[in-house]
C-alpha positions in Angstrom: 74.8 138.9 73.1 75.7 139.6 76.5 73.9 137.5 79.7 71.8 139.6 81.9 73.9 137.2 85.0 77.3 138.9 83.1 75.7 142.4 83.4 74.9 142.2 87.1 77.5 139.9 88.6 80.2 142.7 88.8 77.6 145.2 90.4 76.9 142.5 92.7 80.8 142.1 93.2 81.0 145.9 93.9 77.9 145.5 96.2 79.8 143.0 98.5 83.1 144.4 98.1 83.7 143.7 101.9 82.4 140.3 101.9 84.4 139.5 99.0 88.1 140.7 100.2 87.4 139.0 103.5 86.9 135.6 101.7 90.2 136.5 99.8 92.5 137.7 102.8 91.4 136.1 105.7 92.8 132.6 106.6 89.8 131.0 107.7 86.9 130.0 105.6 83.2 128.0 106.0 84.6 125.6 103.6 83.7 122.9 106.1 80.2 124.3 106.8 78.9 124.3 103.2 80.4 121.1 102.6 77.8 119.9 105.6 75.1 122.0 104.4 75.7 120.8 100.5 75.6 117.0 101.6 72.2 117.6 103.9 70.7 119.4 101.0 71.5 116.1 98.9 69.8 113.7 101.2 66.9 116.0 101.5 66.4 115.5 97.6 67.2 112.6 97.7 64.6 111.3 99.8 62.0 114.0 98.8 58.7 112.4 98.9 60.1 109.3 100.1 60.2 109.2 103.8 59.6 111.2 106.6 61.6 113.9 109.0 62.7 110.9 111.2 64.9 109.0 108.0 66.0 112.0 107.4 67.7 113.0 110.7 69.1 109.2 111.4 70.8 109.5 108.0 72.1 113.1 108.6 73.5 111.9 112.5 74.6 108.9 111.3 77.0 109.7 108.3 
């Protein structure tokens, strides 16, 4: 039975078709960005419920 994600994904693919040759040609990526982003998002769950906005930045600046 086929996935309704496996049905759309290449339409999605097509959609983009810009996006997606530039992240395959071009040398540069935001490899380093969303490596940032990821970990913040991690220490955000992390901490969820647990402390406030100010334990949250001092861990964030500090690392």
């Amino acid at each position: 039975m086929t996935s309704p994600a496996s049905i759309r994904s290449p339409h999605g693919i097509d959609r983009d078709r810009d996006a997606v040759m530039a992240g395959l040609t071009l040398p540069w990526s935001s490899g380093v960005v969303e490596g940032h982003v990821n970990r913040i998002k991690m220490l955000k769950r992390q901490m969820s419920g647990h402390a406030g906005f100010q334990l949250l930045r001092r861990r964030v600046l500090l690392a």
